[in-house]
PyMOL Python script that loads the backbone (N, CA, C, O; Angstrom):
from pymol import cmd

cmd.read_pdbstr("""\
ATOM      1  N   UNK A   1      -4.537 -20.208   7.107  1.00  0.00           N
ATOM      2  CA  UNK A   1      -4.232 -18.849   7.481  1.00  0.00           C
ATOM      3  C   UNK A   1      -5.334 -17.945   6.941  1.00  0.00           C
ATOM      4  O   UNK A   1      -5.769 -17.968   5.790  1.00  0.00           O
ATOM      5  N   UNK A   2      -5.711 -17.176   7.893  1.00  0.00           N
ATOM      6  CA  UNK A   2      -6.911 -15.942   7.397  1.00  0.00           C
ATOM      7  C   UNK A   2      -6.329 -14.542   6.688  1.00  0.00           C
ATOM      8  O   UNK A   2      -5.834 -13.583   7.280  1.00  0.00           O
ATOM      9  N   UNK A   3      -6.465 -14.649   5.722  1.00  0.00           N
ATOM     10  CA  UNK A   3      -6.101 -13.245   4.747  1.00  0.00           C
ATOM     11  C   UNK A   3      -7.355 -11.993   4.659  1.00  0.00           C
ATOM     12  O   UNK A   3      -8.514 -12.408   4.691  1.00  0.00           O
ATOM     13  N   UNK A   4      -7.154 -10.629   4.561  1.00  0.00           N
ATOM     14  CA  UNK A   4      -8.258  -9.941   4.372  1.00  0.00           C
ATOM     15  C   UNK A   4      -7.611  -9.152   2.988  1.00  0.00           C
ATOM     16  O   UNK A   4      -6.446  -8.907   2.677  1.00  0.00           O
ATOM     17  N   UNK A   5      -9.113  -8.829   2.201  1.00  0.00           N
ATOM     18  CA  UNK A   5      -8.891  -7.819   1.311  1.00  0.00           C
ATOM     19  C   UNK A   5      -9.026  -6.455   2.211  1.00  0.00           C
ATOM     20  O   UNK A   5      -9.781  -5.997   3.069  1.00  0.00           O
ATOM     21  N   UNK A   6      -7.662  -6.024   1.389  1.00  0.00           N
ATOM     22  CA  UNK A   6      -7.645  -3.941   2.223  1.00  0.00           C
ATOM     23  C   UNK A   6      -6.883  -3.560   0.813  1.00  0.00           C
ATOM     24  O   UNK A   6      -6.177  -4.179   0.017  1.00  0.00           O
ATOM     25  N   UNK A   7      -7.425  -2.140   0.928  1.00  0.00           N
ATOM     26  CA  UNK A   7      -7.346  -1.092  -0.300  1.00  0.00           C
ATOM     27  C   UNK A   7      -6.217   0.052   0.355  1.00  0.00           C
ATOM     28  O   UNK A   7      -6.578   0.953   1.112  1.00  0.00           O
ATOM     29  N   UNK A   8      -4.594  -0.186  -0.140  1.00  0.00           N
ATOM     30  CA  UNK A   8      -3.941   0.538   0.940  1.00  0.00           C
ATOM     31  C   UNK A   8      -3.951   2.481  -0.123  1.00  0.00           C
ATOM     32  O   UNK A   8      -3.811   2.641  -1.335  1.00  0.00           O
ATOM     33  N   UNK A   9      -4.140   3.432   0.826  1.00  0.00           N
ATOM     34  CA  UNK A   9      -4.278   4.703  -0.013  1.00  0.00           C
ATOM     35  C   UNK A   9      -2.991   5.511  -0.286  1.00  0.00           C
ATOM     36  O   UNK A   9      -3.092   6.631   0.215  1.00  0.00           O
ATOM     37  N   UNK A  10      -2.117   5.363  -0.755  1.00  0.00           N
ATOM     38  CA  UNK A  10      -0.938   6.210  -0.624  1.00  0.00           C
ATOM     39  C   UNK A  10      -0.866   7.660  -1.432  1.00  0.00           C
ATOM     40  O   UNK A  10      -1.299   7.737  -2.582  1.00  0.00           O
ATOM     41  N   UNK A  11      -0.254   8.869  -0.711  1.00  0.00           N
ATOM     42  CA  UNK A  11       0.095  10.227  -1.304  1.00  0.00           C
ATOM     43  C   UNK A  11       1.531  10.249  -1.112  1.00  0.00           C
ATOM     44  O   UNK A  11       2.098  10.036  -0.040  1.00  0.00           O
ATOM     45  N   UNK A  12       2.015  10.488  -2.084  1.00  0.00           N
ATOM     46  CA  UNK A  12       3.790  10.981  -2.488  1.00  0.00           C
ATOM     47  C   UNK A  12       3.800  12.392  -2.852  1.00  0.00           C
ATOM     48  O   UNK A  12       3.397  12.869  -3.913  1.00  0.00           O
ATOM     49  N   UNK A  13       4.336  13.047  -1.796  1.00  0.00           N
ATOM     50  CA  UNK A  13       4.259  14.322  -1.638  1.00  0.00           C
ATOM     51  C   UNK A  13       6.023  14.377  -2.024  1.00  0.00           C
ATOM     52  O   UNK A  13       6.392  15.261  -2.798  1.00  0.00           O
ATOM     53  N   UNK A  14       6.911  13.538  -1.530  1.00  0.00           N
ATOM     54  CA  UNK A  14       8.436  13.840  -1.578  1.00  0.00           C
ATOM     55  C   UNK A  14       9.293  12.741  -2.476  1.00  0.00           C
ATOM     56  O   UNK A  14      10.195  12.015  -2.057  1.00  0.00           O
ATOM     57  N   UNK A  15       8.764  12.816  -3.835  1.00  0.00           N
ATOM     58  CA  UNK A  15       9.738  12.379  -5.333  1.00  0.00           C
ATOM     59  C   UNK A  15      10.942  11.692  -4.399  1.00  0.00           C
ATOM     60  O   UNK A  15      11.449  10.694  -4.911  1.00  0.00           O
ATOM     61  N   UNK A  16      11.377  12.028  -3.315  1.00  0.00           N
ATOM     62  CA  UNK A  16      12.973  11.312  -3.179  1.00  0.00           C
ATOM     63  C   UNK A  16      12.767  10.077  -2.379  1.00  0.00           C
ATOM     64  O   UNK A  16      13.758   9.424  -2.053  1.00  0.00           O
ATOM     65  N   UNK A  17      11.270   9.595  -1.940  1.00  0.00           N
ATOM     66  CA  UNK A  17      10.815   8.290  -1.398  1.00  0.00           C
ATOM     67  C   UNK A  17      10.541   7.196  -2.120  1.00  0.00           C
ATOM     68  O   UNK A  17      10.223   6.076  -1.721  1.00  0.00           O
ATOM     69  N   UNK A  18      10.706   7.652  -3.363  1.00  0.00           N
ATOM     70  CA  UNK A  18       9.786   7.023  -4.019  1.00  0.00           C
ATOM     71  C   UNK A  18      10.823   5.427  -4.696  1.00  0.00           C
ATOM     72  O   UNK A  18      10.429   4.518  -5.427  1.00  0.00           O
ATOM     73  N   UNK A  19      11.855   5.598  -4.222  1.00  0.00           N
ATOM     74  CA  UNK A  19      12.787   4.512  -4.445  1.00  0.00           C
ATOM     75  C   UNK A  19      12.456   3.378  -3.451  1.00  0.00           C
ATOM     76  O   UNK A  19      12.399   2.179  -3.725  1.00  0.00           O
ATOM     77  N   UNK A  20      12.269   3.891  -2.383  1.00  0.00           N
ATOM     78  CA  UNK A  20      12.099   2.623  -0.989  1.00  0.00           C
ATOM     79  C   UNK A  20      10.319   2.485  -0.871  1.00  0.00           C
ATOM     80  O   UNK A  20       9.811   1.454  -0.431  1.00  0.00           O
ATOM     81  N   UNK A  21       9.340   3.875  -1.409  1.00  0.00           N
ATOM     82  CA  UNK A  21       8.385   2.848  -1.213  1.00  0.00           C
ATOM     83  C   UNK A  21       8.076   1.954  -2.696  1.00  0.00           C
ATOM     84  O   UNK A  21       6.944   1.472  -2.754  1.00  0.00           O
ATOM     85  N   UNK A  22       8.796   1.753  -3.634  1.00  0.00           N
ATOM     86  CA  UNK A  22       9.034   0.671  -4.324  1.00  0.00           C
ATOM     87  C   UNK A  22       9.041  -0.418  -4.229  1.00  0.00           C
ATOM     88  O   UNK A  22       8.239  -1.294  -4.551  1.00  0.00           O
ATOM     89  N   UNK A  23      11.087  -0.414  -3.220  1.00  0.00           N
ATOM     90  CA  UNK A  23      11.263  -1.487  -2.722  1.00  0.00           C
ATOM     91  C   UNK A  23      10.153  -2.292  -2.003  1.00  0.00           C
ATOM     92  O   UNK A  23       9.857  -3.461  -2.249  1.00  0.00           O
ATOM     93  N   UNK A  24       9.541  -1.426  -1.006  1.00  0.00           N
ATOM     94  CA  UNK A  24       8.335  -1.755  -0.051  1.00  0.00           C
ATOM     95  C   UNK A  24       7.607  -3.333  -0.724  1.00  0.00           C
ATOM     96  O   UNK A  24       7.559  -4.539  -0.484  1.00  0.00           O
ATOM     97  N   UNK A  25       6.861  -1.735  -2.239  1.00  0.00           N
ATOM     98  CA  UNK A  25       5.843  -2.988  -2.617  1.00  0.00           C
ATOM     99  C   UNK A  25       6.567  -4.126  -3.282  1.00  0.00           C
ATOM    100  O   UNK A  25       6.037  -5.234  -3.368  1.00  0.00           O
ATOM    101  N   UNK A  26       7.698  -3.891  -3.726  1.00  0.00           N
ATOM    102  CA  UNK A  26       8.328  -5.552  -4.402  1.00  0.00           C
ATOM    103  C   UNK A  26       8.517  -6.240  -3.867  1.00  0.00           C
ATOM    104  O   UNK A  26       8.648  -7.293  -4.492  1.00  0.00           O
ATOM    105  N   UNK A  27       8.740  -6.368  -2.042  1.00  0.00           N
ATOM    106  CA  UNK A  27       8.778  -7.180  -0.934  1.00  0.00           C
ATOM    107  C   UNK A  27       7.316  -7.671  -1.010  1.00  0.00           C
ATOM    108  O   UNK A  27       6.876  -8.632  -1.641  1.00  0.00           O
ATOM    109  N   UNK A  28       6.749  -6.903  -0.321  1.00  0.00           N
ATOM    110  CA  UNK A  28       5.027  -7.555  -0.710  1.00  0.00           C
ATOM    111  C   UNK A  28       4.315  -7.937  -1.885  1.00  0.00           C
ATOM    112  O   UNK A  28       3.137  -8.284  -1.796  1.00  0.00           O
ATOM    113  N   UNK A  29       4.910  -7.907  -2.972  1.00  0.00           N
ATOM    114  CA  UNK A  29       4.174  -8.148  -4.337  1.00  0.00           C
ATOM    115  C   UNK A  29       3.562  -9.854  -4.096  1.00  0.00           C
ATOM    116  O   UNK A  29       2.613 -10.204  -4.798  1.00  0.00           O
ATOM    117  N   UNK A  30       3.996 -10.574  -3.362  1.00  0.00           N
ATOM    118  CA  UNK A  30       3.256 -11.991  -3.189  1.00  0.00           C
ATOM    119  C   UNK A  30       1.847 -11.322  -2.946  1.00  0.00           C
ATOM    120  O   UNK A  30       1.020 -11.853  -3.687  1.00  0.00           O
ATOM    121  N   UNK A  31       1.465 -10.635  -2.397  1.00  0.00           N
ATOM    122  CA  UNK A  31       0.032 -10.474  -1.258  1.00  0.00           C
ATOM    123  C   UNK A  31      -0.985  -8.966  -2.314  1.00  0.00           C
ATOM    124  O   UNK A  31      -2.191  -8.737  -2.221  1.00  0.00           O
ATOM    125  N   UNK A  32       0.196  -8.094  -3.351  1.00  0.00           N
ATOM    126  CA  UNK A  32      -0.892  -7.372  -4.034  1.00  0.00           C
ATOM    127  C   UNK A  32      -1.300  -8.327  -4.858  1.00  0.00           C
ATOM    128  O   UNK A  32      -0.750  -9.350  -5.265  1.00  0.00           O
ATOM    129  N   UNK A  33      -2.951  -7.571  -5.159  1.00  0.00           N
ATOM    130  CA  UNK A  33      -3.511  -8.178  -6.248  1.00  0.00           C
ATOM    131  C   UNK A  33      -3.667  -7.086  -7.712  1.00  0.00           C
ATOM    132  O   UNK A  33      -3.707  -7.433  -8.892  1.00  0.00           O
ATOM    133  N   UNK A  34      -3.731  -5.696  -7.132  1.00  0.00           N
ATOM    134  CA  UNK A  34      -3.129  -5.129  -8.089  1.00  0.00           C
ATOM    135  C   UNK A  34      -2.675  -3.491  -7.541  1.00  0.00           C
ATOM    136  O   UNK A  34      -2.771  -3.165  -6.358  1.00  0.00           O
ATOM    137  N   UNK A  35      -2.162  -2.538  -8.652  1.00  0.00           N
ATOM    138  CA  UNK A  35      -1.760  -0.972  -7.884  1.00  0.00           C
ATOM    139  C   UNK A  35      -2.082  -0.359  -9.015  1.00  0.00           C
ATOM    140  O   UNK A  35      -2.196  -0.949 -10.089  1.00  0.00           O
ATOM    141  N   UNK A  36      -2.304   1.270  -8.792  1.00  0.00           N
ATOM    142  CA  UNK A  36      -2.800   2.054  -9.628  1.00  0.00           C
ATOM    143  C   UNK A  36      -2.691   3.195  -9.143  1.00  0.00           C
ATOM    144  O   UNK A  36      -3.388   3.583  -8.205  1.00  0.00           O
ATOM    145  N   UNK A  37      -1.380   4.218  -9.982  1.00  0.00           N
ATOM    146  CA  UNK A  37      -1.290   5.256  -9.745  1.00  0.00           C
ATOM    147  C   UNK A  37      -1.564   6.296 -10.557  1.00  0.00           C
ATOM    148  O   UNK A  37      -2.066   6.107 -11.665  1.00  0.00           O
ATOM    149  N   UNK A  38      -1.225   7.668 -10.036  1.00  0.00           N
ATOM    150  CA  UNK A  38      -1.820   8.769 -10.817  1.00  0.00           C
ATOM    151  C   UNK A  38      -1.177   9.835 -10.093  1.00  0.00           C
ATOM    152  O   UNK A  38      -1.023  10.105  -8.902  1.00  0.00           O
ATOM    153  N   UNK A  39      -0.804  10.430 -11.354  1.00  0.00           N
ATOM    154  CA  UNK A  39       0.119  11.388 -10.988  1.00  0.00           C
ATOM    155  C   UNK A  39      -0.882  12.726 -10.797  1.00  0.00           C
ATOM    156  O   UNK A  39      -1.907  12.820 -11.473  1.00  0.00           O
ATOM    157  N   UNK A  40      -0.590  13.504 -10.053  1.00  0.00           N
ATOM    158  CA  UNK A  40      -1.285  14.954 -10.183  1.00  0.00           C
ATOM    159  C   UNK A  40      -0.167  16.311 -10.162  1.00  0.00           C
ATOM    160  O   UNK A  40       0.515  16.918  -9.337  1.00  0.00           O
ATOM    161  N   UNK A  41      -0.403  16.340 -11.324  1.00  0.00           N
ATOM    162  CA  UNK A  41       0.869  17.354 -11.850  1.00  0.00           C
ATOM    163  C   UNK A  41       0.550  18.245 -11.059  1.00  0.00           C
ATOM    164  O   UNK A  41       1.197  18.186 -10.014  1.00  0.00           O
ATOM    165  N   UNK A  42      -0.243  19.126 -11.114  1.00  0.00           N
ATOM    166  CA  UNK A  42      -0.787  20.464 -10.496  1.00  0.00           C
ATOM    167  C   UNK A  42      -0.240  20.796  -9.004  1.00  0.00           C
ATOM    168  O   UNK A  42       0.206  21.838  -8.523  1.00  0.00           O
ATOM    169  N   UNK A  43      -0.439  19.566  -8.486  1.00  0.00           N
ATOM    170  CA  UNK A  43      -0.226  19.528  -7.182  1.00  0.00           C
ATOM    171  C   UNK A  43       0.970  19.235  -6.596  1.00  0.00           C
ATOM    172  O   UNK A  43       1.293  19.517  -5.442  1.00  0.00           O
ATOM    173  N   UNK A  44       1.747  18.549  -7.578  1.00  0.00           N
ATOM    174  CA  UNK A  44       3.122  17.827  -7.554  1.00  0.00           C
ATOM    175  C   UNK A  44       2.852  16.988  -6.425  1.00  0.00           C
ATOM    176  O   UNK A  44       3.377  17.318  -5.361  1.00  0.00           O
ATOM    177  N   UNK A  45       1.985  15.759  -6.464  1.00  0.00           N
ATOM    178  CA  UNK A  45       1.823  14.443  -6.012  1.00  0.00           C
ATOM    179  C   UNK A  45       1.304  13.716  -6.673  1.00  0.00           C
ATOM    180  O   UNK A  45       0.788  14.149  -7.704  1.00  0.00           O
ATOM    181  N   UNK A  46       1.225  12.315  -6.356  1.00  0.00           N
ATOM    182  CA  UNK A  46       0.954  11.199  -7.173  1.00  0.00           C
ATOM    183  C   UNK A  46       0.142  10.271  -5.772  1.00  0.00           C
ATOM    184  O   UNK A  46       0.533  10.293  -4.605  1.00  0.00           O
ATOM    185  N   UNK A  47      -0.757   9.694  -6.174  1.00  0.00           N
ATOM    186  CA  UNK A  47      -1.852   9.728  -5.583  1.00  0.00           C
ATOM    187  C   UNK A  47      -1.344   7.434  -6.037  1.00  0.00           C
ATOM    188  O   UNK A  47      -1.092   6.837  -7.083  1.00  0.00           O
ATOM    189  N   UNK A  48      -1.403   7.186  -5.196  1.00  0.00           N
ATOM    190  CA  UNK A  48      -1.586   5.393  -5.358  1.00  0.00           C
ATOM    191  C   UNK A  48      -2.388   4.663  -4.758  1.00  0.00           C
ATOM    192  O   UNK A  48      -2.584   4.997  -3.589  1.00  0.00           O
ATOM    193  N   UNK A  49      -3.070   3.560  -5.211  1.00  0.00           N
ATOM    194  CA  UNK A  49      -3.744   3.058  -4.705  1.00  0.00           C
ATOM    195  C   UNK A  49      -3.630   1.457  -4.756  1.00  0.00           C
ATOM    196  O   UNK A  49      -3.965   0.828  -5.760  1.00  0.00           O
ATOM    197  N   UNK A  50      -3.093   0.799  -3.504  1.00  0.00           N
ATOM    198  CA  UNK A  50      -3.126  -0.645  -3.896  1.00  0.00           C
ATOM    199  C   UNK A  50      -3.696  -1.760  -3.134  1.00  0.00           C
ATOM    200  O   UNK A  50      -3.718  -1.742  -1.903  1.00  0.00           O
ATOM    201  N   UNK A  51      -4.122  -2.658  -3.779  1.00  0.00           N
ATOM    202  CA  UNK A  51      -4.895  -3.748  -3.786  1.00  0.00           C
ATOM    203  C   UNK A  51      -4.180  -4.921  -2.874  1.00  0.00           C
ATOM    204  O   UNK A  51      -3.253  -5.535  -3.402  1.00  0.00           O
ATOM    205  N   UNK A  52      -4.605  -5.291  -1.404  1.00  0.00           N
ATOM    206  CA  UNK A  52      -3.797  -6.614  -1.294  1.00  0.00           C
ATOM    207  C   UNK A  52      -4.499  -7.470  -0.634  1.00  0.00           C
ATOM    208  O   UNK A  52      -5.578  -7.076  -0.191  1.00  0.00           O
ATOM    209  N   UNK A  53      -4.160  -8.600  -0.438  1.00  0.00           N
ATOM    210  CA  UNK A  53      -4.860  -9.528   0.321  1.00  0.00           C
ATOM    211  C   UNK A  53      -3.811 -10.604   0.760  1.00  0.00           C
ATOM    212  O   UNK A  53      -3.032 -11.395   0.227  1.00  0.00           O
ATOM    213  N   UNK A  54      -4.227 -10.192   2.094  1.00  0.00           N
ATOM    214  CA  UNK A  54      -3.068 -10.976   2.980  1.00  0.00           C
ATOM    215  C   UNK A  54      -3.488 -11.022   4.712  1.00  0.00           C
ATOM    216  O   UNK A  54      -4.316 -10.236   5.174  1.00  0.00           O
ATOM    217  N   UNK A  55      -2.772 -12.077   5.572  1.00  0.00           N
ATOM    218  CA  UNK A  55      -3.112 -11.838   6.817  1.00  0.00           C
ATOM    219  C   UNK A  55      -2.921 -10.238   7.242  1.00  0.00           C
ATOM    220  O   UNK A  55      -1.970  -9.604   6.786  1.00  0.00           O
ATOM    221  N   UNK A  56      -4.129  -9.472   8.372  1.00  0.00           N
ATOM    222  CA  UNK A  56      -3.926  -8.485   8.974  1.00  0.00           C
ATOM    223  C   UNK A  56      -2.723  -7.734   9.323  1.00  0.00           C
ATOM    224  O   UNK A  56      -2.371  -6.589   9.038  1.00  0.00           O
ATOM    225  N   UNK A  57      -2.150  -8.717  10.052  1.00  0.00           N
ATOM    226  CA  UNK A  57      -1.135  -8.673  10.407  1.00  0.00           C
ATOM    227  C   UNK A  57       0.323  -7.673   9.571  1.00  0.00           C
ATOM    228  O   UNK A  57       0.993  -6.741  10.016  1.00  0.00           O
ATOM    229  N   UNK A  58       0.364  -8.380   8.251  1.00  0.00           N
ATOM    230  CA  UNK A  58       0.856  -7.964   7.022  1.00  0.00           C
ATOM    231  C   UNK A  58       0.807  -7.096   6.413  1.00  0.00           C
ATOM    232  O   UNK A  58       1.750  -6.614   5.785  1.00  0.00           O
ATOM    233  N   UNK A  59      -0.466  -6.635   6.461  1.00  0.00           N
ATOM    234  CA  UNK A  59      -1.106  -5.109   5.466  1.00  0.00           C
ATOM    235  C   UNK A  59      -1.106  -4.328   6.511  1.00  0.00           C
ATOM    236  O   UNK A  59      -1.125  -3.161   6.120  1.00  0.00           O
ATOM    237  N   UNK A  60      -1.089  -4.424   8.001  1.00  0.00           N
ATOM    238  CA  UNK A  60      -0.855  -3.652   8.837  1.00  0.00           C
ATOM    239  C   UNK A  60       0.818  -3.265   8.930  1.00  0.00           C
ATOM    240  O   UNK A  60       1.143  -2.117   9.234  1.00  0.00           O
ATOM    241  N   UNK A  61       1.575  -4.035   8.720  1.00  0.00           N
ATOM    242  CA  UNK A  61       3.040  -4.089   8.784  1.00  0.00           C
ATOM    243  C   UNK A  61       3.261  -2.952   7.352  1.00  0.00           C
ATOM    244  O   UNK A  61       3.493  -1.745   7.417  1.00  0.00           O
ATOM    245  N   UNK A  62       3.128  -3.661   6.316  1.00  0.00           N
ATOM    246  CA  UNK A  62       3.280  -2.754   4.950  1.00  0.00           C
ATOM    247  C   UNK A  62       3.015  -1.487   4.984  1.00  0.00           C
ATOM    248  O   UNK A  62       3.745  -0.592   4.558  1.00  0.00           O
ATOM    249  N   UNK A  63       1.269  -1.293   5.827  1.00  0.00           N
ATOM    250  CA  UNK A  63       1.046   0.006   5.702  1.00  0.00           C
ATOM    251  C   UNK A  63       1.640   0.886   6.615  1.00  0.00           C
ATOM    252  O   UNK A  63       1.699   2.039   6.188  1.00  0.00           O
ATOM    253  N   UNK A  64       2.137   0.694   7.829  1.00  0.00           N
ATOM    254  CA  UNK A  64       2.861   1.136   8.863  1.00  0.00           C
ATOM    255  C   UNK A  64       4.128   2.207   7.929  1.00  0.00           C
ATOM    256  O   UNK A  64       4.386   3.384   7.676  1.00  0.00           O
ATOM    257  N   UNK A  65       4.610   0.821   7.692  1.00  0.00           N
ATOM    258  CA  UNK A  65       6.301   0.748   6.808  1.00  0.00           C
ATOM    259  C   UNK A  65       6.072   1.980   5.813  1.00  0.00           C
ATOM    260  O   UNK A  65       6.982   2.808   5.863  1.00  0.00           O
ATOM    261  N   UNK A  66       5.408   2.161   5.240  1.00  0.00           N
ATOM    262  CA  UNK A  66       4.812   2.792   3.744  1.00  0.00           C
ATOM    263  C   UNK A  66       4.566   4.301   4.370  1.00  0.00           C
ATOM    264  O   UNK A  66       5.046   5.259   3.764  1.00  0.00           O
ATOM    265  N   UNK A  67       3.840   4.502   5.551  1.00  0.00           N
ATOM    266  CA  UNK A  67       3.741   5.919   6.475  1.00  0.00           C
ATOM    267  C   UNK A  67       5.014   6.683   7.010  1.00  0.00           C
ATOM    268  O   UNK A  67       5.200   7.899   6.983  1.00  0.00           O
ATOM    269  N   UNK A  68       5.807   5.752   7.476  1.00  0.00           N
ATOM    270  CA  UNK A  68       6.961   5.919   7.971  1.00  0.00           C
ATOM    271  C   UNK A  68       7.734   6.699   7.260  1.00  0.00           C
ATOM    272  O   UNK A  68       8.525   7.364   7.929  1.00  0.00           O
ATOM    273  N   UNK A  69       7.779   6.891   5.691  1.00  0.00           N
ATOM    274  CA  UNK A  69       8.197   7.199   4.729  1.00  0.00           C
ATOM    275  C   UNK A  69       8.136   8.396   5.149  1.00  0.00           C
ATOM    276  O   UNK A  69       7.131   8.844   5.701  1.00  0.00           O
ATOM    277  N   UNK A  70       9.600   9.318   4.867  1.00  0.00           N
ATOM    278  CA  UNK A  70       9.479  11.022   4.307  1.00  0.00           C
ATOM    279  C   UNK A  70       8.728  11.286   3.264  1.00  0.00           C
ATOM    280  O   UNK A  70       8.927  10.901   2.112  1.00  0.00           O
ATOM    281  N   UNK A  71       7.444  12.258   3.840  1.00  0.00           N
ATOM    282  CA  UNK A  71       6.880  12.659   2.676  1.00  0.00           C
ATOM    283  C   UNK A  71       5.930  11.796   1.556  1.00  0.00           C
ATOM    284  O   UNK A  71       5.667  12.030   0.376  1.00  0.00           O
ATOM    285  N   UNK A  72       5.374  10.232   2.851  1.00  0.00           N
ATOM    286  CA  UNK A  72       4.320   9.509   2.494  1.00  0.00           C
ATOM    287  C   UNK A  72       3.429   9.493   3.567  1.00  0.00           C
ATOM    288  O   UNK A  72       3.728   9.289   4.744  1.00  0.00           O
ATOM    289  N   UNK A  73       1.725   9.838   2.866  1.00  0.00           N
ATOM    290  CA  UNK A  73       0.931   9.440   3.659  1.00  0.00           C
ATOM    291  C   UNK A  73       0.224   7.883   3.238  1.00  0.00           C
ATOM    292  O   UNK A  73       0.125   7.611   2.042  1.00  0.00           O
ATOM    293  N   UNK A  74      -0.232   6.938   4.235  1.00  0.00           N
ATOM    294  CA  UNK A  74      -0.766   5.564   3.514  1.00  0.00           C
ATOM    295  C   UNK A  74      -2.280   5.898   5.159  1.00  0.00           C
ATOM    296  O   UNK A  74      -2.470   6.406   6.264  1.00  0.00           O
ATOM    297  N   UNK A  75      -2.727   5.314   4.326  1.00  0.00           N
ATOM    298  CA  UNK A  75      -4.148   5.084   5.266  1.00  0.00           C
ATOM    299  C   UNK A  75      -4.588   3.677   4.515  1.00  0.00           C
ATOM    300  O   UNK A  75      -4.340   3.374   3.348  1.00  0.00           O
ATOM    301  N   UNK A  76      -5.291   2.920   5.475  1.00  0.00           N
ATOM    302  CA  UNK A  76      -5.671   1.445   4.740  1.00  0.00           C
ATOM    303  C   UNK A  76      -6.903   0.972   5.056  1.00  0.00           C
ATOM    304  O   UNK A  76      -6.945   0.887   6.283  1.00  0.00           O
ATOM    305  N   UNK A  77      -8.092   0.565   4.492  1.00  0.00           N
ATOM    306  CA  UNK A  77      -9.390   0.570   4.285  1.00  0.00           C
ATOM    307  C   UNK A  77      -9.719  -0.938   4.124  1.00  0.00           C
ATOM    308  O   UNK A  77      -9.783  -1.390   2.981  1.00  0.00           O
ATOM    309  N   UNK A  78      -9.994  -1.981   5.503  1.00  0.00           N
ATOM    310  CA  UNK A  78     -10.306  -3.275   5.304  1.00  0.00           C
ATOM    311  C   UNK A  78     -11.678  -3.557   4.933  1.00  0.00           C
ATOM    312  O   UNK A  78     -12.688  -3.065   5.436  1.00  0.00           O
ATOM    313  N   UNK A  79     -11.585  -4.541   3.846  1.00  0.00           N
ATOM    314  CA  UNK A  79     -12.939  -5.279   3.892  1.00  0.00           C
ATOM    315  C   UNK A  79     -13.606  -6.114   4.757  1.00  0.00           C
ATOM    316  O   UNK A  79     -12.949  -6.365   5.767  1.00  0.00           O
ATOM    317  N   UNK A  80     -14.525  -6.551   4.710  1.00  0.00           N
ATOM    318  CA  UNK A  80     -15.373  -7.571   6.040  1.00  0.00           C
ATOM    319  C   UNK A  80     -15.122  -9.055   5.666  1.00  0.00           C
ATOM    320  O   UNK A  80     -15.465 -10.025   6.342  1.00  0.00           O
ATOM    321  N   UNK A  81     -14.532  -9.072   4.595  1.00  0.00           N
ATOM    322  CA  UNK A  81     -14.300 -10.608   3.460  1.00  0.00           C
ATOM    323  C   UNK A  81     -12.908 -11.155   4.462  1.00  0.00           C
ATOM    324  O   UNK A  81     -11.975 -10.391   4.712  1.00  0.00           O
ATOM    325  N   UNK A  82     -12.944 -12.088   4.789  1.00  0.00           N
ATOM    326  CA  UNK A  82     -11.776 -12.676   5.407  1.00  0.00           C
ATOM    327  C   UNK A  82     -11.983 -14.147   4.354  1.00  0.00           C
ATOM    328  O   UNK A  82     -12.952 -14.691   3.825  1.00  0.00           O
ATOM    329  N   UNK A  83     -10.584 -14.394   4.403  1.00  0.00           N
ATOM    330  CA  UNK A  83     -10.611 -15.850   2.942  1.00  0.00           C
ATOM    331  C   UNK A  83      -9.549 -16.731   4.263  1.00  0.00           C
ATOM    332  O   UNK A  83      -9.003 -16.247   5.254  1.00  0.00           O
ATOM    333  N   UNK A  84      -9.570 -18.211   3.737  1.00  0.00           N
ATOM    334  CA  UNK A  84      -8.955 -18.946   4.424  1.00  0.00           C
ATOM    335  C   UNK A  84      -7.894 -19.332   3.626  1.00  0.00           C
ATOM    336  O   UNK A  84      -8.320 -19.929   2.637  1.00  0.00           O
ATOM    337  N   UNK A  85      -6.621 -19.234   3.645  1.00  0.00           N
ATOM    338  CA  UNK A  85      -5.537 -19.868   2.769  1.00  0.00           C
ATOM    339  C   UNK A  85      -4.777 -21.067   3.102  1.00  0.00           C
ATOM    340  O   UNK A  85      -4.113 -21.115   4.137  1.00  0.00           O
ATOM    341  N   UNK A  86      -4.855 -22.263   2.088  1.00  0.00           N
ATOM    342  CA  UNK A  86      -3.948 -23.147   3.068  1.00  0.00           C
ATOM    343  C   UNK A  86      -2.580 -22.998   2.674  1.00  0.00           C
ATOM    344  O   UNK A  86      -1.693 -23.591   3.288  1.00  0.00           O
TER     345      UNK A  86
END
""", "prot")
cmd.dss("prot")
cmd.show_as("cartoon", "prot")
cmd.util.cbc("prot")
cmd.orient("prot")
């Protein structure tokens, strides 16, 4: 199976999502490799950024799922690295 590294970008603009896009990533936690957030007080958002590698297919599904969200934006940034998994 062909996996790609993608860098998914998430903004949490609405504190009351933030339960399901959780859930989200604990469904996918097989496929991150890592996440890193940051809160921005000022602005009252929190800014995330996570790491995955998995078929297209998948990080396209996640990131979809993750947009869908009230009051989430996700945009997702593939690499050219495709890996073969058996």
């Amino acid at each position: 199976m062909k996996t790609r590294i993608a860098l998914i970008g998430i903004i949490v603009e609405d504190m009351q999502s933030v339960e399901q896009l959780n859930q989200l990533l604990h469904t996918y936690s097989a496929h991150i490799i890592g996440r890193m957030g940051i809160p921005y007080r000022e602005q009252k958002v929190n800014i995330i950024s996570v790491a995955v590698d998995a078929p297209q297919d998948t990080i396209s599904a996640l990131s979809g799922k993750i947009g869908r969200l009230p009051g989430i934006t996700a945009k997702t940034v593939y690499s050219n690295i495709q890996n073969d998994r058996s």
